[in-house]
N, C-alpha and C positions, 0 to 999 in steps of 0.2 A: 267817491264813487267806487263802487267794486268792477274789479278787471273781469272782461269779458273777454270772449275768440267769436268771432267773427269770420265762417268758413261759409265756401259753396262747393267743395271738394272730398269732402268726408275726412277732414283734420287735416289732408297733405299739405296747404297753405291756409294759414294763418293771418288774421287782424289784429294786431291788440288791440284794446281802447280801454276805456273807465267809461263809466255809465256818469254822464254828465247832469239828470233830468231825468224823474220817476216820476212824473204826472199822474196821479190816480186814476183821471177823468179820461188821458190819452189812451192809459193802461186798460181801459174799460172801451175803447170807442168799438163804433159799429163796423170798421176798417180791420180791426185786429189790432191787438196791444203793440204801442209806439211809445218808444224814450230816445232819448237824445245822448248821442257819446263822442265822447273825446279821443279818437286815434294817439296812440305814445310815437308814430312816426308820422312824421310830416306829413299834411293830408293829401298835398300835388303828391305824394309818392303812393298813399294809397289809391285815389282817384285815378291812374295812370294803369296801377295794377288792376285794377277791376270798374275799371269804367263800361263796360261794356254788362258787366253780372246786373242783377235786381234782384236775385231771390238768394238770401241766409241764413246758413242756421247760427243761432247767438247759442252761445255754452259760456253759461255766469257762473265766477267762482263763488261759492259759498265762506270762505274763508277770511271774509270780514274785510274790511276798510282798503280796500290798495295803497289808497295816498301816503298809510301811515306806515307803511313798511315800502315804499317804493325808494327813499334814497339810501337802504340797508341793499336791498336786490342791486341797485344802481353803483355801490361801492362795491358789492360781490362780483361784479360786473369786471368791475374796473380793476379790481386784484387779478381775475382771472386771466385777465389782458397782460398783468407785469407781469407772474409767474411764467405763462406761454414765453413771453417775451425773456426770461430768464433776470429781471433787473429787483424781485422781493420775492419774502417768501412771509406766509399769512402766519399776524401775530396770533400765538399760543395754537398753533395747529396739532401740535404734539397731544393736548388736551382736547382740541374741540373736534379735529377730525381724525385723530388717534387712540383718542379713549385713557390717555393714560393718566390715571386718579394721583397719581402725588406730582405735588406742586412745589419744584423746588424754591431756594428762597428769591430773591432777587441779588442782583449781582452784586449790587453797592451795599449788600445787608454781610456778603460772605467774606 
């Protein structure tokens, strides 16, 4: 599924989900186009937050596939978490978020 936002606020709050169910026939009904999705937090936590709403705007990313880049976002996640925490620091950052083009050799080579 591709990641959607799910707002009634004009972006201030946020829904994640994944698009669960692209029905053609639902996408076409005489109701307005309906698909089905998947909240990435717990759905009692969404339904709490907006149980009371009925009308949203959905903003779908174009950007292809969620699923298949979501446990890379999930570990970027989760480095973010140790660094704050001061406990690692992100391998080859010197290169990937530094820019710097030479690549020394490895240590058991020197």
């Amino acid at each position: 599924g591709s990641l959607v936002c799910l707002t009634n606020d004009r972006c201030k709050t946020c829904l994640w989900a994944t698009v669960a169910n692209r029905d053609m026939q639902l996408l076409s009904g005489k109701d307005g186009p309906k698909i089905d999705v998947r909240f990435l937090e717990d759905p009692s936590v969404v339904l709490k937050k907006f149980l009371s709403q009925v009308k949203f705007t959905l903003i779908e990313s174009m950007a292809g596939y969620f699923k298949s880049y979501q446990p890379v976002l999930l570990r970027l996640q989760s480095l973010g978490r140790e660094l704050r925490d001061g406990q690692t620091e992100i391998p080859l950052a010197d290169h990937l978020l530094r820019g710097l083009g030479q690549v020394p050799p490895p240590a058991y080579l020197a």
